[in-house]
C-alpha positions as CSV (number, residue, x, y, z in Angstrom):
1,X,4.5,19.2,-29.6
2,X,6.1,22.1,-30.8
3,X,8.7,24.6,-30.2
4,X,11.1,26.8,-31.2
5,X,13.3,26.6,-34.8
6,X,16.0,23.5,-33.9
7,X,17.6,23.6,-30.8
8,X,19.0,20.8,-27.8
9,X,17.0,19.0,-25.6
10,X,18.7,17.0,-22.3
11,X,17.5,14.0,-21.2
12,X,18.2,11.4,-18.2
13,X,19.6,8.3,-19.6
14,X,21.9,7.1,-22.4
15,X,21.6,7.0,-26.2
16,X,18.1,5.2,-27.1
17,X,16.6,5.8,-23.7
18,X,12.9,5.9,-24.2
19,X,13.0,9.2,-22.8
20,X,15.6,10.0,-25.7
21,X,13.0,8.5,-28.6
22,X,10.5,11.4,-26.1
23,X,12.7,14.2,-27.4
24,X,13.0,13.0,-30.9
25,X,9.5,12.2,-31.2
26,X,8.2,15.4,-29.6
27,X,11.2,17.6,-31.1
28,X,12.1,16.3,-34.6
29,X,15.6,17.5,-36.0
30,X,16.4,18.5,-32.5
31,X,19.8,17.4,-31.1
32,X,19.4,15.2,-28.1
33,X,21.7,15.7,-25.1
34,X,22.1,12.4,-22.8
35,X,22.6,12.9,-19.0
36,X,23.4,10.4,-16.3
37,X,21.0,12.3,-14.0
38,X,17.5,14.1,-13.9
39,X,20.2,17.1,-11.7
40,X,22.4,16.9,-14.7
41,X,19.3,17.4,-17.6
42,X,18.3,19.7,-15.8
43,X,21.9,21.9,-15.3
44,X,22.3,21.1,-19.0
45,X,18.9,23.8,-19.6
46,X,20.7,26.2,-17.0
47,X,24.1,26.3,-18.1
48,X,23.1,26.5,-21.8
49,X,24.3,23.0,-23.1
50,X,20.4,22.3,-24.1
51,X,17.5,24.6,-24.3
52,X,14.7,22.2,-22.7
53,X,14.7,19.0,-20.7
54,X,12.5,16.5,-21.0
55,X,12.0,14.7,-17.5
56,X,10.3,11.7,-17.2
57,X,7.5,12.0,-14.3
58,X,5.5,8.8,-14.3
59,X,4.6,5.7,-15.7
60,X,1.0,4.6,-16.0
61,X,1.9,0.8,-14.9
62,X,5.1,1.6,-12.8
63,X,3.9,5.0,-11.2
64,X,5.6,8.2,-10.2
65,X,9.3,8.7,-11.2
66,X,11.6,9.5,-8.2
67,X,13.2,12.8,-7.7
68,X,11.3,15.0,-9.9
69,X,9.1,16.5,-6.9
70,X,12.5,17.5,-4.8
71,X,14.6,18.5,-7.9
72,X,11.4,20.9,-9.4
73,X,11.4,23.2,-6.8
74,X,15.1,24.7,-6.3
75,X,15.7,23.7,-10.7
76,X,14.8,27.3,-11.4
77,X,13.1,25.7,-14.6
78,X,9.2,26.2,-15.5
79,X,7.4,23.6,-17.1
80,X,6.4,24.4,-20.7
81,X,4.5,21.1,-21.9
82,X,3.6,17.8,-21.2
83,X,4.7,14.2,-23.3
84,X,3.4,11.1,-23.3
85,X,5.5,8.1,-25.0
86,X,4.3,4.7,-25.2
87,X,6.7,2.5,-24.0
88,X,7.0,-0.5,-27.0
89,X,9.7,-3.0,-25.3
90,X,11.9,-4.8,-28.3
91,X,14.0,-7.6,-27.5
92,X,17.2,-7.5,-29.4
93,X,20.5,-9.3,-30.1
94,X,24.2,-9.1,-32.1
95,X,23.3,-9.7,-35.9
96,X,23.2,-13.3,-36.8
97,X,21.4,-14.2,-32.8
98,X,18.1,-16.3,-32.5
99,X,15.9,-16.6,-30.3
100,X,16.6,-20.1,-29.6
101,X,20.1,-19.1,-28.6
102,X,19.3,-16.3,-26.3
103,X,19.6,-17.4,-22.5
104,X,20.1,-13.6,-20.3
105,X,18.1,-10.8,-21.0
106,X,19.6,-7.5,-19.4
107,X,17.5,-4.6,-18.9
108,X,16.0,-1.8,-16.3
109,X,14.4,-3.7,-13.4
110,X,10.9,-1.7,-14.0
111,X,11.4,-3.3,-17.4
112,X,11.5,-6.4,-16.4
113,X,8.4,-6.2,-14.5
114,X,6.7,-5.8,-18.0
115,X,7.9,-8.1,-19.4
116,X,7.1,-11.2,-17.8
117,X,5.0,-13.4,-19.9
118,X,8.4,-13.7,-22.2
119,X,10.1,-14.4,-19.6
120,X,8.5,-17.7,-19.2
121,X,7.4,-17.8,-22.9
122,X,11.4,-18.2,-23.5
123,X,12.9,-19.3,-20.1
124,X,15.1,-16.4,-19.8
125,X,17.2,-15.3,-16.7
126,X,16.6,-11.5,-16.2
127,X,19.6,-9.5,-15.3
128,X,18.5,-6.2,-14.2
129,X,20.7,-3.3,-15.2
130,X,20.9,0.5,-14.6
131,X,18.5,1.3,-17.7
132,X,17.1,0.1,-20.9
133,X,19.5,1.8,-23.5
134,X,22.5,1.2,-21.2
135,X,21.7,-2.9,-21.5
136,X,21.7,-2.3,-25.2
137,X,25.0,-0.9,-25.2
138,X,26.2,-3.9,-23.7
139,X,24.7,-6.7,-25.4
140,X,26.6,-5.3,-28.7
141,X,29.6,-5.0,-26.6
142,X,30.0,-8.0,-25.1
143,X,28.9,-10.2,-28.6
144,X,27.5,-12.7,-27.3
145,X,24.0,-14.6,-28.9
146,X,23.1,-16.2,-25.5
147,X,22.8,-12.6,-24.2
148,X,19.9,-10.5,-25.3
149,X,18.3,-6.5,-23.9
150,X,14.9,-5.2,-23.7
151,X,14.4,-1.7,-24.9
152,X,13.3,0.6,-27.8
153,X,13.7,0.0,-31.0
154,X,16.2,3.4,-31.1
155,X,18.5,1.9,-29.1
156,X,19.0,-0.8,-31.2
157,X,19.4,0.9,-33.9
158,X,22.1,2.9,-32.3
159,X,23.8,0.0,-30.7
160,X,23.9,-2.1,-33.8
161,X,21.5,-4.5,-32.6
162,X,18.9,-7.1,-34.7
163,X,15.0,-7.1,-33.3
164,X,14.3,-10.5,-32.6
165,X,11.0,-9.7,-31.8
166,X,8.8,-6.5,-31.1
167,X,6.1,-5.4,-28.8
168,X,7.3,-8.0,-25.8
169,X,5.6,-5.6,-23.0
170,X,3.3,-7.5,-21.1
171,X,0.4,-4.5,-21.3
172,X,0.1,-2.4,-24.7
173,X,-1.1,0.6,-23.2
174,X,2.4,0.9,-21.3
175,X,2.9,4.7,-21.5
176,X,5.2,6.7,-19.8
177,X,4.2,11.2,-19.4
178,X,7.1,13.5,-19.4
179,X,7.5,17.3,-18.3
180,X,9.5,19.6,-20.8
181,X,11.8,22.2,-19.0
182,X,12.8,25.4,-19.8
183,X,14.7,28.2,-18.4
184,X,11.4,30.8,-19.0
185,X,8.0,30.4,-18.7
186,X,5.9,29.7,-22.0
187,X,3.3,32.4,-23.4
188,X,0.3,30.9,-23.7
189,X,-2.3,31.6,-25.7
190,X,-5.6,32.8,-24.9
191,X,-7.5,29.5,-26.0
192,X,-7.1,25.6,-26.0
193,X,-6.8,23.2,-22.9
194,X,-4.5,24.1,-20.2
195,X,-2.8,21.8,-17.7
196,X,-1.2,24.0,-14.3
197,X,1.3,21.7,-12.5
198,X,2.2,22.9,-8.5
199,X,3.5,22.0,-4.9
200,X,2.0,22.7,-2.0
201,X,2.3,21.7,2.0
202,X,-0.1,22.1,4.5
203,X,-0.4,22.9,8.0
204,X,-0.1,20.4,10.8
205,X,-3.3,20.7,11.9
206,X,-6.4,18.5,11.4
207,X,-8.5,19.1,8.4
208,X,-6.0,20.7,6.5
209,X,-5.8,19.0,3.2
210,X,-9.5,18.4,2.9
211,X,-10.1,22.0,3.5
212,X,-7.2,23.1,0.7
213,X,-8.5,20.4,-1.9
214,X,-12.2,21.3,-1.3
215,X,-11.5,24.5,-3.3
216,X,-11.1,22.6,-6.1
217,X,-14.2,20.8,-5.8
218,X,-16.5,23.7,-5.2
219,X,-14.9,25.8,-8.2
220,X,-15.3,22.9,-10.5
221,X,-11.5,22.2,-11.4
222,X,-10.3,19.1,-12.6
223,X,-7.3,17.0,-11.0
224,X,-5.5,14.6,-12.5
225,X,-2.4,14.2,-10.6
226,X,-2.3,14.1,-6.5
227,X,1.0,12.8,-5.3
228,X,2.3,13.1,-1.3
229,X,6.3,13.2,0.1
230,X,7.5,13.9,2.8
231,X,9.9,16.5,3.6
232,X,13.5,16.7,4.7
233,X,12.2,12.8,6.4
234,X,9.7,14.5,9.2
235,X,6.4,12.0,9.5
236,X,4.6,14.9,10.4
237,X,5.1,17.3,6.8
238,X,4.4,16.4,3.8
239,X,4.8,18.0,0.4
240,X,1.6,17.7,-2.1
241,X,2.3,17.6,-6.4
242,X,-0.7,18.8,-8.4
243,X,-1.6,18.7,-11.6
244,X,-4.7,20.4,-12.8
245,X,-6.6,21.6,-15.4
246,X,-7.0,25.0,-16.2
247,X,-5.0,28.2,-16.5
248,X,-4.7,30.1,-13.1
249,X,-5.9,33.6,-14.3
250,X,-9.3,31.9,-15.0
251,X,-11.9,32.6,-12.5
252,X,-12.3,28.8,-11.5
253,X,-9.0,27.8,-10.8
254,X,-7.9,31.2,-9.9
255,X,-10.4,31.1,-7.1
256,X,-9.1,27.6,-6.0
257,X,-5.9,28.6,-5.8
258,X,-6.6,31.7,-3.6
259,X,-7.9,29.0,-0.7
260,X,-5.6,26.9,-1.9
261,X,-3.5,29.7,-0.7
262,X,-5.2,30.5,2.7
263,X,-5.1,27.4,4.1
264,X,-1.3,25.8,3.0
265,X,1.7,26.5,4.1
266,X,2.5,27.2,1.1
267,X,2.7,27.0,-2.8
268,X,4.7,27.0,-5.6
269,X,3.2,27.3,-9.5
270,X,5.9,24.9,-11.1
271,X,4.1,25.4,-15.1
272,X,1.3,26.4,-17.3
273,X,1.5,24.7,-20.0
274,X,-0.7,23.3,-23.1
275,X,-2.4,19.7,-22.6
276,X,-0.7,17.1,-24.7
277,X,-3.5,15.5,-27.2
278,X,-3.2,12.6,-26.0
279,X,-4.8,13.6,-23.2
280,X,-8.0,13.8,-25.7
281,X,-7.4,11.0,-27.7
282,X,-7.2,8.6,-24.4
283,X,-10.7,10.8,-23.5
284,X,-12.5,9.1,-26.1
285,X,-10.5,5.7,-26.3
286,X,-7.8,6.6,-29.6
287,X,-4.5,5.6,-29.2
């Protein structure tokens, strides 16, 4: 991923989050800014404390990331590129622990889903905390061997902490994809693979959805990303995100989005952006 010369990127999370080894990885040199909430990454972008946000969207084992449809629409922000991070789970101690010592691991709950053939490997009792980084921070606080934290091998290093043993995820394709914010729309260029992210709702009426998705279908577009809510808690409306391939002044999608159009209540372009290559190197099996 690239962008412009050294700027800030915001994150949710603290120091070490995997979605702050995202913006390192896809932004080297930039500065990272740590938020306690997607809302506050994403004021960060509009009030000029960072450039971009990278938002975390969904995980491919633990599925869609909360929030990121409602906050999107009102954000004011346009999605410039896409991110995909694998997730590599380290567990990690004070200097001078053991394994044999350790009896509490602390991390993210989600985390601690993936994690549990060490679990019982090592008979440890998870303690679920409020993310990843934020265990690491507290492991070197507290300083003590019998306590231990799952997360990347950034936080450790920024929390003082010795790798006791790397890789500990259960699943080693455990990836997680990320939007990247930005206050103005990015200028594409007139070649390469395009991904177009939007919301839509339909009407109440019977057929609706079929009718806006067959549009798609019959004009050859490509989705990769269908995802339901529902709005303001009504069980009868429901909000749709969409990711697709393709850019929408192409005659394909453009033409899907016009009935796309006609028969929603309506729509909202969040980003055109470029596809990540990992989107072709998981095509053909590459990690």
């Amino acid at each position: 991923m690239t962008g412009p010369a050294l700027g800030r990127i915001a994150f949710q999370g603290r120091p070490g989050a995997y979605s702050d080894l995202a913006c390192r990885t896809a932004y080297p040199g930039w500065a990272t800014v740590p938020c306690e909430t997607f809302a506050d990454a994403i004021a960060a972008v509009h009030d000029g404390r960072a450039d971009l946000a990278m938002l975390a969207c969904e995980n491919n084992l633990a599925g869609r990331v909360p929030d990121i449809h409602a906050l999107l629409p009102d954000a004011g922000l346009h999605i410039i590129g896409e991110h995909f991070q694998r997730v590599e789970h380290c567990l990690m101690g004070i200097p001078g622990a053991t394994l044999e010592q350790a009896r509490k691991v602390h991390t993210h709950p989600v985390a601690l889903g993936q994690v549990r053939d060490l679990l019982r490997e090592l008979h440890l009792t998870p303690v679920a905390q409020f993310d990843t980084a934020g265990a690491a921070e507290m492991v070197a606080k507290w300083g003590r061997v019998e306590d231990v934290a799952i997360a990347s091998e950034l936080a450790a290093e920024l929390n003082g902490l010795t790798i006791l043993r790397r890789n500990v995820e259960d699943a080693a394709h455990n990836t997680t994809r990320f939007y990247i914010a930005a206050r103005e729309p990015l200028l594409l260029p007139d070649d390469g693979p395009v991904m177009t992210t939007l919301l839509f709702s339909v009407r109440n009426e019977p057929g609706a959805l079929y009718k806006v998705l067959g549009g798609f279908a019959t004009n050859g577009v490509n989705m990769t990303r269908l995802e339901s809510y529902m709005l303001d808690g009504s069980f009868a409306a429901t909000q749709f995100l969409l990711d697709v391939e393709g850019r929408p002044d192409r005659p394909s999608l453009r033409q899907a989005l016009a009935e796309l159009e006609f028969f929603s209540a309506r729509f909202t372009i969040l980003g055109v952006y470029p596809q990540s290559p990992f989107r072709r190197r998981a095509a053909v099996g590459v990690a």
